[in-house]
C-alpha positions as CSV (number, residue, x, y, z in Angstrom):
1,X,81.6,48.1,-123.4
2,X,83.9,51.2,-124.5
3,X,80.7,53.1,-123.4
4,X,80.4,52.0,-120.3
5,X,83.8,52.2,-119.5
6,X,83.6,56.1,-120.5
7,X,80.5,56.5,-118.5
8,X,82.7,54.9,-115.3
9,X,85.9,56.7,-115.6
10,X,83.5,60.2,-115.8
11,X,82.1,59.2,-112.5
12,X,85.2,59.8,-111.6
13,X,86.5,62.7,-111.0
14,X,87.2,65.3,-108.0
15,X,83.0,66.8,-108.2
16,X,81.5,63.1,-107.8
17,X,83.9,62.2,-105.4
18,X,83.1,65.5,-103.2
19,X,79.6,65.2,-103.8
20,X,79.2,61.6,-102.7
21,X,81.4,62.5,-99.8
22,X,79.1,65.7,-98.3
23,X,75.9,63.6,-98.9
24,X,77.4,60.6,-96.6
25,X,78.5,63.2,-94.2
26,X,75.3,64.8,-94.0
27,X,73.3,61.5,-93.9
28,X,75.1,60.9,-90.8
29,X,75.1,64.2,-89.4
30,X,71.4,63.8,-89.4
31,X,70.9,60.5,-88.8
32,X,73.1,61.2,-85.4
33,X,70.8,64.3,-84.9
34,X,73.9,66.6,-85.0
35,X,71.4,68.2,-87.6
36,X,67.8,69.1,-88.1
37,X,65.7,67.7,-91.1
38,X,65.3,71.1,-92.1
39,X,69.3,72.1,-92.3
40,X,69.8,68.5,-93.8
41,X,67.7,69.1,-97.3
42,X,68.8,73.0,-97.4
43,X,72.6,71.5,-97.5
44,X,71.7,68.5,-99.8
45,X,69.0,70.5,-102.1
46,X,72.2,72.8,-102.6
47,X,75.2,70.2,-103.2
48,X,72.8,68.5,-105.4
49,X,71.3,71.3,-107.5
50,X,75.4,72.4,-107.9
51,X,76.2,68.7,-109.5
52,X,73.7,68.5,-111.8
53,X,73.6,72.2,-112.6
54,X,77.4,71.8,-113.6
55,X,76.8,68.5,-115.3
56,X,74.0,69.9,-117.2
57,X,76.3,72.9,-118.6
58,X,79.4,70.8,-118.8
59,X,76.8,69.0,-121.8
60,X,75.4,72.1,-123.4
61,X,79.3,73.4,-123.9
62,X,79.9,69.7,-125.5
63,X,76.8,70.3,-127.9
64,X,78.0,73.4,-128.5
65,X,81.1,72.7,-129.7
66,X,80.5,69.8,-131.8
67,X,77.8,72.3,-133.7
């Protein structure tokens, strides 16, 4: 449960908030047709690759450490 509670209150914070946001705003900017297909996955494949790039580094400096 403590787990799980951890996992939640990470979820959390200012880059998953802004994440989640631009990939709503963009799922509607193309669903509208506002934008192309094409623009829509270059802006995605770009907020997405940031997240988990970030994540992903925020963990190696955590193993790091803890060595």
């Amino acid at each position: 449960m403590k787990d799980l509670l951890k996992k939640l209150s990470n979820l959390i914070n200012v880059k998953t908030i802004v994440t989640l946001l631009l990939t709503i705003v963009f799922c509607i900017l193309a669903l509208k047709g506002i934008i192309n297909g094409e623009q829509f996955l270059v802006i995605f494949t770009t907020v997405i690759a940031f997240y988990f790039g970030t994540q992903h580094e925020k963990k190696n400096n955590e193993n790091k450490e803890q060595e």
